[in-house]
C-alpha positions in Angstrom: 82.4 -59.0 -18.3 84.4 -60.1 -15.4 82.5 -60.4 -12.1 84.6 -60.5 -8.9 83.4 -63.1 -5.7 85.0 -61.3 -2.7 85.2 -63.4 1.0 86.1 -62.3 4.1 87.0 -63.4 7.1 86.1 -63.0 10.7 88.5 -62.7 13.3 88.3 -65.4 15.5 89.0 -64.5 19.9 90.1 -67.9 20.9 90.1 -68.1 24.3 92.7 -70.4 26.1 92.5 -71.8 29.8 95.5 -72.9 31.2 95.1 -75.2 33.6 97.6 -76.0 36.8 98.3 -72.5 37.9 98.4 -70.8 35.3 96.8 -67.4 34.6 93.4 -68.1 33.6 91.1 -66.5 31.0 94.4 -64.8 29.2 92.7 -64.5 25.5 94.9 -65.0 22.9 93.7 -62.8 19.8 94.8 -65.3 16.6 93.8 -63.8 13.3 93.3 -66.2 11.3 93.3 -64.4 7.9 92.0 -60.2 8.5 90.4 -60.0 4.8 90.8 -63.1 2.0 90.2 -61.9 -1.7 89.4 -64.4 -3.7 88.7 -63.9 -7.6 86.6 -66.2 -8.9 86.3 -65.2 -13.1 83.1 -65.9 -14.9 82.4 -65.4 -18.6 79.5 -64.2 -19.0 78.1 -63.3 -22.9 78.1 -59.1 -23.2 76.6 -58.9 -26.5 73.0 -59.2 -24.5 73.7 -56.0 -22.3 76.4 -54.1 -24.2 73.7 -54.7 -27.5 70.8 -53.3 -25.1 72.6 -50.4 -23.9 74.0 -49.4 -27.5 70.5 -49.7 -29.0 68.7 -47.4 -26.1 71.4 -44.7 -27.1 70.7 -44.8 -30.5 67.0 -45.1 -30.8 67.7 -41.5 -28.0 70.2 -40.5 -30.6 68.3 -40.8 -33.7 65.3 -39.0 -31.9 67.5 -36.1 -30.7 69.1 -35.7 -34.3 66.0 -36.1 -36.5 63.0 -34.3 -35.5 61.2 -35.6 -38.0 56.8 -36.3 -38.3 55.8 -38.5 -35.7 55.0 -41.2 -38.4 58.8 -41.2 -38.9 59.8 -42.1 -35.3 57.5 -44.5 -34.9 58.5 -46.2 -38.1 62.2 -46.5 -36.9 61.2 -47.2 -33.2 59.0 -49.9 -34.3 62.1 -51.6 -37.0 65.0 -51.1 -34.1 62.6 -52.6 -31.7 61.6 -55.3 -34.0 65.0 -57.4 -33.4 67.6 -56.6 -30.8 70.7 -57.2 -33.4 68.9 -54.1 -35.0 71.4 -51.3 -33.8 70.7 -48.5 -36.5 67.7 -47.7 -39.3 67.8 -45.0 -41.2 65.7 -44.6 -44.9 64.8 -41.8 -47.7 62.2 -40.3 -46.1 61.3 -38.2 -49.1 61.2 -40.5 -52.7 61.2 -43.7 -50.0 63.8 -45.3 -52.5 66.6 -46.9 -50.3 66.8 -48.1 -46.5 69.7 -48.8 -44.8 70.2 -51.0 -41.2 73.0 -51.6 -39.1 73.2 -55.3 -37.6 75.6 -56.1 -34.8 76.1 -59.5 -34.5 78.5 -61.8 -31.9 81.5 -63.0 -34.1 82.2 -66.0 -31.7 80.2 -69.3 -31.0 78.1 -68.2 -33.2 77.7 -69.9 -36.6 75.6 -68.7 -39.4 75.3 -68.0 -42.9 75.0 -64.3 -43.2 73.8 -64.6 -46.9 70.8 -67.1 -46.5 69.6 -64.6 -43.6 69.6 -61.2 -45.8 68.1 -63.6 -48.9 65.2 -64.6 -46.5 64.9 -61.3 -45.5 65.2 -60.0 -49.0 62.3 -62.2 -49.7 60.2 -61.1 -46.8 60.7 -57.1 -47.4 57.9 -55.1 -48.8 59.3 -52.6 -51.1 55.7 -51.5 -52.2 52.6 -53.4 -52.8 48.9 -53.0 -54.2 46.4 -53.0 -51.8 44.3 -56.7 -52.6 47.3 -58.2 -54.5 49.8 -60.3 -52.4 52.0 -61.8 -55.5 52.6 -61.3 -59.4 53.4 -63.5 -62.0 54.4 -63.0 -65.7 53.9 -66.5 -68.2 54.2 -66.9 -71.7 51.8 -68.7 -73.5 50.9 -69.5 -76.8 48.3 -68.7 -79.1 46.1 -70.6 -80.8 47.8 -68.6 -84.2 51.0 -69.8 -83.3 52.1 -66.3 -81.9 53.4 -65.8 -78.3 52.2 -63.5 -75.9 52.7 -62.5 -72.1 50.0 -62.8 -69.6 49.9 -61.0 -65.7 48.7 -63.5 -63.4 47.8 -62.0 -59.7 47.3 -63.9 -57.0 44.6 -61.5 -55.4 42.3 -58.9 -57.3 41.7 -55.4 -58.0 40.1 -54.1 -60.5 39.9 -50.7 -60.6 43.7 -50.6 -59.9 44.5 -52.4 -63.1 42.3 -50.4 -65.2 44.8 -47.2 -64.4 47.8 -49.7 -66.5 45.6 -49.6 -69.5 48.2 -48.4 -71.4 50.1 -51.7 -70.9 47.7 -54.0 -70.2 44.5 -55.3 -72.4 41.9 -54.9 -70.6 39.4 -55.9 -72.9 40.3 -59.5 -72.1 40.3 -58.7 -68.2 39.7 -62.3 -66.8 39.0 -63.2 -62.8 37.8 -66.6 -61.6 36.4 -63.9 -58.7 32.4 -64.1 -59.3 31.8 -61.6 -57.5 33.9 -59.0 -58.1 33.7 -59.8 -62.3 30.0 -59.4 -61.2 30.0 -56.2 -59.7 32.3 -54.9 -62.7 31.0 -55.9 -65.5 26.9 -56.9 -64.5 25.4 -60.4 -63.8 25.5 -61.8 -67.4 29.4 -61.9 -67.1 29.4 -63.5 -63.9 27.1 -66.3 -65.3 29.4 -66.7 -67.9 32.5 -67.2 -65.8 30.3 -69.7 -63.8 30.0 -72.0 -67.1 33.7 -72.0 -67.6 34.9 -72.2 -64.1 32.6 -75.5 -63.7 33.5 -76.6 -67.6 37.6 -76.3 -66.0 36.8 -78.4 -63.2 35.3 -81.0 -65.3 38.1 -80.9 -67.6 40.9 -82.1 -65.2 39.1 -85.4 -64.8 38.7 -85.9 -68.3 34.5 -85.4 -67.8 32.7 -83.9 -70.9 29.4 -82.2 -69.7 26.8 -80.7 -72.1 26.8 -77.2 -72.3 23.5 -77.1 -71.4 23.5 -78.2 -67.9 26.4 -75.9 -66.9 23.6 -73.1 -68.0 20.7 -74.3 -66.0 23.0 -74.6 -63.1 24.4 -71.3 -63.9 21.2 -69.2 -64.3 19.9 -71.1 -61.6 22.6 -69.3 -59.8 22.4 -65.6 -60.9 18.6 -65.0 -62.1 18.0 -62.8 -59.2 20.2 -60.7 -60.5 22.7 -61.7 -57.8 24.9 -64.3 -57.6 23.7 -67.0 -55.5 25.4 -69.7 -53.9 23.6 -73.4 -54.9 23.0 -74.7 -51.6 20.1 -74.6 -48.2 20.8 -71.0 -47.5 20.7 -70.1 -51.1 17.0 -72.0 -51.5 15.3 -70.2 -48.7 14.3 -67.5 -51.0 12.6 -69.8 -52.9 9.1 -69.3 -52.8 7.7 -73.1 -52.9 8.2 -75.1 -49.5 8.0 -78.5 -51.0 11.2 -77.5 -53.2 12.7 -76.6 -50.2 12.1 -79.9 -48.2 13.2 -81.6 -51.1 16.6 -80.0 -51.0 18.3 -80.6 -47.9 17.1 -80.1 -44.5 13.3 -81.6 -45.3 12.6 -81.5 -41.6 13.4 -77.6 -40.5 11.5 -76.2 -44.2 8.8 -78.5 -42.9 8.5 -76.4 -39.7 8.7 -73.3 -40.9 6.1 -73.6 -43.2 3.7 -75.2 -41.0 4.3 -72.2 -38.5 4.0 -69.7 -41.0 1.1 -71.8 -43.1 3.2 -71.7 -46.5 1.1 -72.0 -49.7 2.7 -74.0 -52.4 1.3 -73.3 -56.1 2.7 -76.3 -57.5 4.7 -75.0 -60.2 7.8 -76.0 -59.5 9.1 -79.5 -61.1 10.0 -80.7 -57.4 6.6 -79.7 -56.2 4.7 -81.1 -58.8 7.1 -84.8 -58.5 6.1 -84.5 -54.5 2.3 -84.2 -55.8 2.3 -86.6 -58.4 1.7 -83.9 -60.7 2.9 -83.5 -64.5 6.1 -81.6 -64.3 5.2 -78.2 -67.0 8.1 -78.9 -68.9 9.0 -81.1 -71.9 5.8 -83.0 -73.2 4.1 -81.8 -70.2 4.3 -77.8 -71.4 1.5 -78.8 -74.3 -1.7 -81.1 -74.5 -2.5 -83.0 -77.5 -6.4 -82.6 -78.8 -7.8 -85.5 -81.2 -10.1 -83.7 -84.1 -13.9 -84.3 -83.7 -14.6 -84.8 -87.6 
């Protein structure tokens, strides 16, 4: 685009007195210069307007051609608006198996790699997705036999859409580190049992061994509401003893509550009966030993 400065010029009375008898006020009329074009040329980048122009037409063209379902003009309105090197969408409306998008780009001072852009974008594209899974991965692993098989690993879950692929998946050994979705699947028992390993793994990587048994105190601790329960202050305030509350976390706030609301504490619990200098009902102190009269 070329953008022409013109200046003009004014004409210019110049008036001359001569002066020892000469005529006086005789105005001699000098133009100077009656209209002065100057070019001045400025380069000035078109793609911007030339690219703005060009995509207004199309986006009117593709409209006027295609009179389509609204869902369909909004879904090419929105990808031409989306970038302005955008200047042409058009896809398979029907079996939704191709797309295709024209890209005008400026040729000159201008450097890029046009094949690390459509790889990025490649990468970026949703061709179709599963609503809860954001990224699939297939591993092969070996067997404790010796024989080699392929597992799915999702990042993301959903259950009930795997369980349509049954005819290619096993879902017999359908694993999630998800308590609560592998609770509201399969029932609480399961979920308690994917607490125990989940913990047991975390253990592992720090080469800690930890007796079974604690994992399943902390575990039915967990889930024998028939819920599962997060171990921590907001968990415990369903508990119905207040000195095993204060002895948690947060003695002070348990303390007030129960003294407002006048909390009775039976003493059975093995915190309560520790804050009461009672024998805990557990171990030796579940039975009493009687000496024989005769």
């Amino acid at each position: 685009m070329r953008v022409r400065k013109r200046t003009k010029a004014r004409r210019i009375k110049r008036t001359r007195t001569r002066r020892g008898g000469g005529e006086e006020g005789e105005e001699e009329e000098a133009e100077e210069a009656e209209e002065a074009e100057g070019e001045s040329e400025e380069s000035q980048p078109e793609s911007g307007r030339v690219t703005s122009e060009r995509r207004k037409k199309n986006i009117s063209k593709q409209v006027e051609e295609e009179e389509e379902d609204p869902l369909d003009l909004m879904r090419i309105n929105s990808v031409l608006q989306s970038n302005p090197a955008i200047e042409r969408y058009s896809y398979d409306a029907e079996s939704e198996l191709w797309c295709e998008v024209d890209l005008v780009l400026p040729v000159s001072k201008v450097h890029f790699d046009l094949t690390s852009v459509l790889s990025t974008l490649a990468q970026n594209a949703v061709i179709m997705e599963t609503k809860g899974l954001t990224r699939c991965l297939l591993s092969e692993v070996t067997t404790k036999t010796g024989e080699k098989e392929t597992l799915f690993n999702t990042e993301g879950i959903n259950m009930h859409e795997l369980f349509k692929h049954s005819d290619i998946l096993d879902i017999n050994r359908l694993y999630s580190n998800q308590v609560h979705a592998m609770a509201q699947t399969y029932g609480i028992e399961v979920a308690l049992k994917v607490i125990e390993k989940e913990i047991k793994d975390v253990f592992a990587v720090y080469g800690i061994e930890v007796d079974p048994r604690h994992l399943s105190l902390v575990a039915d601790y967990m889930c024998f509401e028939g819920i599962y329960k997060p171990l921590n202050r907001h968990a415990i305030r369903s508990n119905s003893s207040p000195l095993q509350q204060m002895t948690f976390e947060t003695s002070f706030k348990f303390l007030k509550q129960a003294t407002m609301l006048g909390s009775h504490d039976e003493l059975v619990s093995p915190s309560a009966c520790l804050v009461a200098g009672k024998v805990v009902k557990g171990g030796t102190g579940l039975f009493d030993l009687k000496q024989p009269m005769q």
